[in-house]
Backbone bond lengths (Angstrom), bond angles and torsions (degrees), N, CA, C in turn:
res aa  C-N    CA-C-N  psi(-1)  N-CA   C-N-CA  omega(-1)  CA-C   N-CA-C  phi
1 X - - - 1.460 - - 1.529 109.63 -
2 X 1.333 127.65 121.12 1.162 143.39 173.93 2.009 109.25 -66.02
3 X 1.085 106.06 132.36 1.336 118.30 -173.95 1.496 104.45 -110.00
4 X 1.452 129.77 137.08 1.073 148.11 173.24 1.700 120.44 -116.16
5 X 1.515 133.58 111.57 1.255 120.62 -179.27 2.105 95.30 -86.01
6 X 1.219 110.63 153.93 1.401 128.17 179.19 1.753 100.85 -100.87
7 X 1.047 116.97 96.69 1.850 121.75 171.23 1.870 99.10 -44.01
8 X 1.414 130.59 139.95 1.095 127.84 147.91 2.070 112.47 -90.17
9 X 1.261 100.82 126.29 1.400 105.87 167.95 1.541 138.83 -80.95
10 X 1.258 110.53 -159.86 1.398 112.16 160.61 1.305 111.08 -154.64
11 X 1.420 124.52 -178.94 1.852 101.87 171.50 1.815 112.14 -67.91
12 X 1.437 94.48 172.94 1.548 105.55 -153.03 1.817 141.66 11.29
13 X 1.490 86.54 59.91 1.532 99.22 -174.08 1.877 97.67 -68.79
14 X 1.473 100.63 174.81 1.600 101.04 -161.92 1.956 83.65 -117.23
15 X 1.477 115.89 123.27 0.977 93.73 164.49 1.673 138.15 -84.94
16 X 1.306 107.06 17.26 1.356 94.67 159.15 1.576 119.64 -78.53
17 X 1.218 113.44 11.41 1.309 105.50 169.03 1.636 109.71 -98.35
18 X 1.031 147.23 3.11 0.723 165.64 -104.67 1.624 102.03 -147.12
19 X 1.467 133.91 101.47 1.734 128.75 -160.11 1.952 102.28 -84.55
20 X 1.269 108.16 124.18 1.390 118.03 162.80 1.515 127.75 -36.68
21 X 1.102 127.01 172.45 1.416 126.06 152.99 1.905 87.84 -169.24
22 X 1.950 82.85 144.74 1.819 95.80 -149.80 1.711 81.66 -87.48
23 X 1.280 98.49 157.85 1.931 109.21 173.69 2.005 86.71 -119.82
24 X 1.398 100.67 89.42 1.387 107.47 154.95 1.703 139.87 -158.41
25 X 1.008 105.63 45.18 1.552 139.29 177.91 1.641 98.98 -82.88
26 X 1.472 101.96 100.37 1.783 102.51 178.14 1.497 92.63 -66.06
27 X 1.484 107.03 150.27 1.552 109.76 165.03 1.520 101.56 -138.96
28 X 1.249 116.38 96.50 1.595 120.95 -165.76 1.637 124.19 91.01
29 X 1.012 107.49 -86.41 1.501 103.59 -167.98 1.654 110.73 -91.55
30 X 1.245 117.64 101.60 1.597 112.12 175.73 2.016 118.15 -25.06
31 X 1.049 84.64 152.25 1.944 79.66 -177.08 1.846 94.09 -151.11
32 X 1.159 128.19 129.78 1.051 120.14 157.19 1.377 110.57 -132.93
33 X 1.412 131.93 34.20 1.241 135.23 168.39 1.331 118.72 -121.51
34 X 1.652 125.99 15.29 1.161 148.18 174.70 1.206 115.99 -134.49
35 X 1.704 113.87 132.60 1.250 122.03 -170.28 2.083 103.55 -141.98
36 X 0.718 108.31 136.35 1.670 111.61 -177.35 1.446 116.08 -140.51
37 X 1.227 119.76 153.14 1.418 124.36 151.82 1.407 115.53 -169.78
38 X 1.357 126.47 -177.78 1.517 138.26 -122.74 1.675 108.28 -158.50
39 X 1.839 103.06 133.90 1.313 90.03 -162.47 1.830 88.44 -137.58
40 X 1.064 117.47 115.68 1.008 117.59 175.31 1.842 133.22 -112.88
41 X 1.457 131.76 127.76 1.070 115.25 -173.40 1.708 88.65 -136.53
42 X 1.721 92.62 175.48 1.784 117.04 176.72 1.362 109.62 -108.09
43 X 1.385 108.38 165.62 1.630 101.78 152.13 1.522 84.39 -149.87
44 X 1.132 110.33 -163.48 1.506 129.46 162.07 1.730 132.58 -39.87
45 X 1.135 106.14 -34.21 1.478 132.77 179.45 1.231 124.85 -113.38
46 X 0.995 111.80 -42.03 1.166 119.97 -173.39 2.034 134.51 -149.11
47 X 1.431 138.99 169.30 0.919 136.20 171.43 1.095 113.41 -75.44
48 X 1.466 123.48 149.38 1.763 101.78 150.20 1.628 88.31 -141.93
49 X 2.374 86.47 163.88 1.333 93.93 -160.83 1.395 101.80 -168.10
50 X 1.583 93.58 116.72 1.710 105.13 -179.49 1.710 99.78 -107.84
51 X 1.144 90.63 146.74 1.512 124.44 159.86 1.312 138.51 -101.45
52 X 1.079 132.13 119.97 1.333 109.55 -171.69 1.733 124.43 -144.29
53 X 1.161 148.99 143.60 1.485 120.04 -141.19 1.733 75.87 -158.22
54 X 1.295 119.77 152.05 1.574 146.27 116.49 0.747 131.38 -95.47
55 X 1.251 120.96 138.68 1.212 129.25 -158.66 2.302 119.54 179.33
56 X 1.262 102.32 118.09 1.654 102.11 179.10 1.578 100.96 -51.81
57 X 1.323 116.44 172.44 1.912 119.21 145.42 1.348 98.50 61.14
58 X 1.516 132.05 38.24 1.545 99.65 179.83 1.600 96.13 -82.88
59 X 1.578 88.00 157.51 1.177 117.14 169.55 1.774 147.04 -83.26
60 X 1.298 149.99 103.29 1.291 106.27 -127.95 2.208 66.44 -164.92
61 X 1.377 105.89 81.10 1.444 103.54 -176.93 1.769 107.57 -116.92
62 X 1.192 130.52 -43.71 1.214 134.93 174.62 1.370 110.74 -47.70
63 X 1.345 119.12 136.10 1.782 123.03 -178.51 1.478 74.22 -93.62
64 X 1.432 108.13 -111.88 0.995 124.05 -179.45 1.407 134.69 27.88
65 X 1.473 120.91 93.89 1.826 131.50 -157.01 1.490 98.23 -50.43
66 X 1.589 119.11 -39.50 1.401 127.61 -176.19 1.475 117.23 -82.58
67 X 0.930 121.17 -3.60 1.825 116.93 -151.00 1.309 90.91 -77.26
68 X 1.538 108.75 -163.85 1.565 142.72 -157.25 1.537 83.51 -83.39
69 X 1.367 126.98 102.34 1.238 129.74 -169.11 2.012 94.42 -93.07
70 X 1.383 140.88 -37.10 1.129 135.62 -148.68 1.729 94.75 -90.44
71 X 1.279 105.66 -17.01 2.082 101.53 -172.57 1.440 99.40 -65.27
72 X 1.538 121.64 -27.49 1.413 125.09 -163.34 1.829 108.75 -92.91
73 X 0.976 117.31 170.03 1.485 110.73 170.37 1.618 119.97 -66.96
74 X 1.385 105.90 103.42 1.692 102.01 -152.61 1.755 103.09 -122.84
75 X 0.989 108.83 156.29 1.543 124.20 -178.62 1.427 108.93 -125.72
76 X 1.647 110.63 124.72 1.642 100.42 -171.99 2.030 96.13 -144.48
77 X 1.593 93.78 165.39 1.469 102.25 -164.21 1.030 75.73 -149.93
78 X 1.537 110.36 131.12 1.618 152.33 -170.85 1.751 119.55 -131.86
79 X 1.336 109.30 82.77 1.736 116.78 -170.59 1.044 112.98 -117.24
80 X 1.494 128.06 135.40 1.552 126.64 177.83 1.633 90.67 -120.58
81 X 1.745 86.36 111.88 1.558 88.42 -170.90 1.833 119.21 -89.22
82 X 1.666 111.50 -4.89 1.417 105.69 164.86 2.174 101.97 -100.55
83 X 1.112 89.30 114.74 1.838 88.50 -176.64 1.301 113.24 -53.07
84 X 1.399 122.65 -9.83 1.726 119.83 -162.12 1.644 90.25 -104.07
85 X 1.426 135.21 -4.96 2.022 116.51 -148.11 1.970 73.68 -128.02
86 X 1.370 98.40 146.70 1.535 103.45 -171.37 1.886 102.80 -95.40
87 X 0.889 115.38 20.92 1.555 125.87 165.12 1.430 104.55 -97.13
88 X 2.043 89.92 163.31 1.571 98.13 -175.13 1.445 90.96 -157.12
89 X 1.457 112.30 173.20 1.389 128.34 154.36 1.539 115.75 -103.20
90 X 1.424 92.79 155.49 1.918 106.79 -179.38 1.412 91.01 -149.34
91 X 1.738 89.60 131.42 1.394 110.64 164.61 1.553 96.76 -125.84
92 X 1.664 100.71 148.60 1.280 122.79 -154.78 1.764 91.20 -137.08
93 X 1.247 127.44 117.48 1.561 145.71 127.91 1.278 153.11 -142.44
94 X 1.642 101.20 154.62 1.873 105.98 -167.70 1.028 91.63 -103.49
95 X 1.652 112.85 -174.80 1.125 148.10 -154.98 1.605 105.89 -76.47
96 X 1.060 115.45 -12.12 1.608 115.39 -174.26 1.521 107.16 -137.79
97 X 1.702 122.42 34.72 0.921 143.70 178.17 1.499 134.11 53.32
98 X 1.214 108.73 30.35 1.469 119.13 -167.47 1.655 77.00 -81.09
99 X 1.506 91.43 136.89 1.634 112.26 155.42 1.457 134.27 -119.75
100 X 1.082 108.87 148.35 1.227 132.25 174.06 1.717 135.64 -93.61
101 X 1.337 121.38 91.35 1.482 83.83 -168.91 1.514 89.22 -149.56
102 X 1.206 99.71 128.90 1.983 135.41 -177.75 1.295 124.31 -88.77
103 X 1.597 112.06 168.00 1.468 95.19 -178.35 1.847 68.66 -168.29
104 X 1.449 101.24 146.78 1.952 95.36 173.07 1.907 91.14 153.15
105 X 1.435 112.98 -178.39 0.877 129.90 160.28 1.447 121.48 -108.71
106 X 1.158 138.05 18.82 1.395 139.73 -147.97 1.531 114.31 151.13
107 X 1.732 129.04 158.93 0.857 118.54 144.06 2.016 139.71 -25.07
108 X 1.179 77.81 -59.48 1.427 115.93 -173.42 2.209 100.99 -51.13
109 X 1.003 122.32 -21.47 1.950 131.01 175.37 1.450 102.57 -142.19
110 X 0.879 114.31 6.46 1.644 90.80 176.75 1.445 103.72 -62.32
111 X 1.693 96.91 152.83 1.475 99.73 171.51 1.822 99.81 -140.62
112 X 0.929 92.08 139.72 1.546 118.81 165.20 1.613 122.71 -34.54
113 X 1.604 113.09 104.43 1.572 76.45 169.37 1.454 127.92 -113.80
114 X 1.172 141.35 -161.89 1.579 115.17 156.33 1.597 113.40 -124.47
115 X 0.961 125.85 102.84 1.638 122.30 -173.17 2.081 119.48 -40.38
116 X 1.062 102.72 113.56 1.122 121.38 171.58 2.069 120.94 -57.71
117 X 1.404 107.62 142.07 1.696 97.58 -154.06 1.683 85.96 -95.57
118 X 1.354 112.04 23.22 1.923 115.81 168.68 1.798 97.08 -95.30
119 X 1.253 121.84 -23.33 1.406 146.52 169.74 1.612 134.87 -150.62
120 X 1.805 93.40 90.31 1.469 93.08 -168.21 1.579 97.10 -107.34
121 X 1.694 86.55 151.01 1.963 98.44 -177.54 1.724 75.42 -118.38
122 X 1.462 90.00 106.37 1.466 102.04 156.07 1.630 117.85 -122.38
123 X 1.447 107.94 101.39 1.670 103.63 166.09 1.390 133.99 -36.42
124 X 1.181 139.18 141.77 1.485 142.97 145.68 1.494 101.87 -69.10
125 X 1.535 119.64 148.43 1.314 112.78 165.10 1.644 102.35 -128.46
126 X 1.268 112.90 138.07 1.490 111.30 167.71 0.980 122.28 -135.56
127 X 1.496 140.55 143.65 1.140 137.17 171.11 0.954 136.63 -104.35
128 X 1.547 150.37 125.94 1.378 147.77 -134.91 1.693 88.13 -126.13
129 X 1.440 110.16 164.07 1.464 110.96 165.37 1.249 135.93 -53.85
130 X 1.655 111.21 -30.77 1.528 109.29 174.89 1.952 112.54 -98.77
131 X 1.626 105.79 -12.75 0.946 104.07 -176.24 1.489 119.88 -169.28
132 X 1.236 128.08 -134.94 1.390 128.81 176.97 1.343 120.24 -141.50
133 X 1.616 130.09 -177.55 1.003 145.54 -149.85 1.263 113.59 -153.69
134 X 1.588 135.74 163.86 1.520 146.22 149.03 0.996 116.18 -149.30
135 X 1.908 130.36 138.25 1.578 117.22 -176.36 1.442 70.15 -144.64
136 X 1.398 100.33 143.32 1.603 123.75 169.59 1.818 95.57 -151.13
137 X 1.678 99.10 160.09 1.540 86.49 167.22 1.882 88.05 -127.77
138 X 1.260 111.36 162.37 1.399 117.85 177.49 1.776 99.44 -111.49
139 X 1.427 119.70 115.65 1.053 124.79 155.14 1.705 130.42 -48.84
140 X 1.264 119.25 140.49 1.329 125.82 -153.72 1.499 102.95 -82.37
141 X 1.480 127.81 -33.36 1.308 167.91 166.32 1.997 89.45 -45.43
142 X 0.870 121.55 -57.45 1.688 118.89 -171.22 1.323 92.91 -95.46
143 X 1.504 147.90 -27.75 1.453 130.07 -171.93 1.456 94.70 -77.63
144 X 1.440 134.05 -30.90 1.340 141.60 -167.27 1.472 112.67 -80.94
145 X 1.576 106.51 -12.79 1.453 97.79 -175.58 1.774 107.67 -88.65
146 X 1.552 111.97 -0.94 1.195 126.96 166.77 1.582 119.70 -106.58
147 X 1.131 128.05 -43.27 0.996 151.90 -175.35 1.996 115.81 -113.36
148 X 1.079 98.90 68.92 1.521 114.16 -163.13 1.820 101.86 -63.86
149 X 1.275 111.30 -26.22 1.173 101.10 -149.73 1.800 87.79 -122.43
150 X 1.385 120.44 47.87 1.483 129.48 178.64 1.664 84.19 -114.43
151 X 1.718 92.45 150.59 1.195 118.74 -166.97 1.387 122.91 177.62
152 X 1.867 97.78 83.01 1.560 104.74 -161.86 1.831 106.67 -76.06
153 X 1.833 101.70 94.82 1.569 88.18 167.63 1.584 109.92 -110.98
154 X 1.218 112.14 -179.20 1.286 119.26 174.81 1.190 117.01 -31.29
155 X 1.442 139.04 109.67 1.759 112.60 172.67 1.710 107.06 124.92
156 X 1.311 77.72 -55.79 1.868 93.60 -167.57 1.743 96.51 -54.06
157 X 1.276 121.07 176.38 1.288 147.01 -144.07 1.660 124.08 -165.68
158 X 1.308 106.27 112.05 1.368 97.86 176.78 1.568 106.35 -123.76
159 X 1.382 110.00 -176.26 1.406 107.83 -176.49 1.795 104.94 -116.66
160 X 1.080 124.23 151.22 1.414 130.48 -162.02 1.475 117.69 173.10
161 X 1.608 114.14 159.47 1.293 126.89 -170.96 1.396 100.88 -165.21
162 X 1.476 112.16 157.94 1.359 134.89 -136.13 2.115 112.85 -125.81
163 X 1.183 118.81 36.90 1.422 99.33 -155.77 1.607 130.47 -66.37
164 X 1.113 104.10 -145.83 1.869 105.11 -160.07 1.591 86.31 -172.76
165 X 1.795 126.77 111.08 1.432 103.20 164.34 1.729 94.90 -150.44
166 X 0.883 102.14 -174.41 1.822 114.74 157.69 1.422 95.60 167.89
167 X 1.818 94.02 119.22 1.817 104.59 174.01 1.154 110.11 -63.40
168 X 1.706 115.80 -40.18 1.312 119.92 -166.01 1.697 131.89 -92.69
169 X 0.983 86.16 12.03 1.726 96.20 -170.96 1.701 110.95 -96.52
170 X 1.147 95.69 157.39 1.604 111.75 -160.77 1.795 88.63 -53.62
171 X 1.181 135.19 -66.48 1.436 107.46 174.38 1.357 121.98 -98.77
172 X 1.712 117.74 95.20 1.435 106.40 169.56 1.090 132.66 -40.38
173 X 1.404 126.95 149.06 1.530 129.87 -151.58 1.809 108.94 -175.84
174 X 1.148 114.90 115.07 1.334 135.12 171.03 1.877 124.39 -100.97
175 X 1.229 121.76 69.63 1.388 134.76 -171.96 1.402 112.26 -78.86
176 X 1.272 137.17 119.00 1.253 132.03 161.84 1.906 108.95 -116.85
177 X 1.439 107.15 170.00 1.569 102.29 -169.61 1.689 86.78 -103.08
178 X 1.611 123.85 -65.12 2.007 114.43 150.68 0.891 115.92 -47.42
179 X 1.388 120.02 122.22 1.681 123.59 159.03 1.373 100.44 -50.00
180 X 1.190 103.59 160.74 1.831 136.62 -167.98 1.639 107.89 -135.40
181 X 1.280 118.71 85.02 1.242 105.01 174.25 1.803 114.16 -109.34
182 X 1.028 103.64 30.59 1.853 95.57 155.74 1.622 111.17 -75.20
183 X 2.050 88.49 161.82 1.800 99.98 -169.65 1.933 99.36 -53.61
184 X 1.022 104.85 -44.23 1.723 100.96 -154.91 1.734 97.02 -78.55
185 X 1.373 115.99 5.39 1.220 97.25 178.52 1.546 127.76 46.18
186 X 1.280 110.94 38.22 1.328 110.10 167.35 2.059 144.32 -92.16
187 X 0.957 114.71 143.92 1.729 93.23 -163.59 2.021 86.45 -65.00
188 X 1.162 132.19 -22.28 1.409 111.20 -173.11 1.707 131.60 -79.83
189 X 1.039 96.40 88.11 1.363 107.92 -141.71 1.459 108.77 -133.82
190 X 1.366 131.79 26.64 1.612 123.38 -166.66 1.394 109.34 -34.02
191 X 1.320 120.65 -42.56 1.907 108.65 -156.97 1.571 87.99 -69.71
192 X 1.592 128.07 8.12 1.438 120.57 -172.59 1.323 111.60 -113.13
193 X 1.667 112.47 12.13 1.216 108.77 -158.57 1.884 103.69 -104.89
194 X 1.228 98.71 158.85 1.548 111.60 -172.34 1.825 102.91 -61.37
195 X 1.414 89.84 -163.35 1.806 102.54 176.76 1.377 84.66 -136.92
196 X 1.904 89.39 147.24 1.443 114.06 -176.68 1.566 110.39 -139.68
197 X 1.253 115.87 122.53 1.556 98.95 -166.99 2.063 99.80 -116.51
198 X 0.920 91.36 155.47 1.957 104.28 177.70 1.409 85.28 -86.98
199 X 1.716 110.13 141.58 1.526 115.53 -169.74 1.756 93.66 -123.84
């Protein structure tokens, strides 16, 4: 199991200070023209959390804020923020901000949610020359309205994983930063998920 420390911030921290963790664990289809990784910090209120991917051919076809966010070239972060309850959240985005965002233990219940404008996860999207980007922060205030009893302090520990996919793009590609070794190869997978600690 891959371990992740969580930086605590302050306002306008620079994220290049901020330590990587690579999203490149093939899970199914070999890929060597995609490379990703994931930068995550805290503050007081809230998470924050960039994404960031290279990649040729991205893909970026869904209008739609809600649509089929994984067909497109998508970047997703998968956290179960009480470590003891076998549920998690997944947020899911492409290049033209369609989001994604879950709540379930599995494929099999996830349910859909739609972010509320009392708590909006709205991405930045940017694009770099070889590729792209997403920074959103998730307020602590909306993870709590699911997860009542989350409470990123010093020490504490959650479980989480980082992906990299697009079904639909000229090279399909399934990236995780924890390997994933179930048959269906799926990123929904908590008992598959890394360690993440509040620093």
């Amino acid at each position: 199991m891959k371990t992740y420390v969580i930086t605590k911030v302050s306002a306008d921290f620079d994220w290049e200070a901020i330590p990587a963790l690579e999203i490149v664990e093939e899970n199914g289809t070999p890929c060597d023209t995609v490379f990703a990784k994931a930068q995550i910090a805290y503050d007081e209120t809230r998470l924050h959390v960039r994404l960031s991917a290279k990649e040729r051919g991205i893909r970026a076809v869904e209008e739609n804020p809600y649509g089929a966010a994984w067909e497109d070239s998508c970047l997703e972060f998968f956290f179960s923020p009480e470590s003891r309850r076998p549920d998690y959240m997944d947020i899911e985005c492409t290049p033209k901000a369609c989001l994604y965002l879950g709540i379930g233990s599995g494929l099999q219940d996830l349910v859909r949610l739609i972010p509320e404008n009392e708590y909006p996860i709205d991405p930045v999207i940017e694009f770099t020359k070889d590729g792209w980007r997403t920074t959103y922060v998730v307020p602590y205030a909306f993870i709590r309205r699911f997860f009542p009893a989350f409470s990123p302090e010093k020490g504490r520990e959650m479980r989480a994983n980082c992906c990299k996919c697009g079904d639909k793009t000229a090279h399909p590609h399934y990236l995780t930063w924890n390997p994933v070794n179930n048959p269906l190869r799926t990123f929904h997978s908590p008992e598959e998920f890394g360690k993440m600690i509040f620093g």
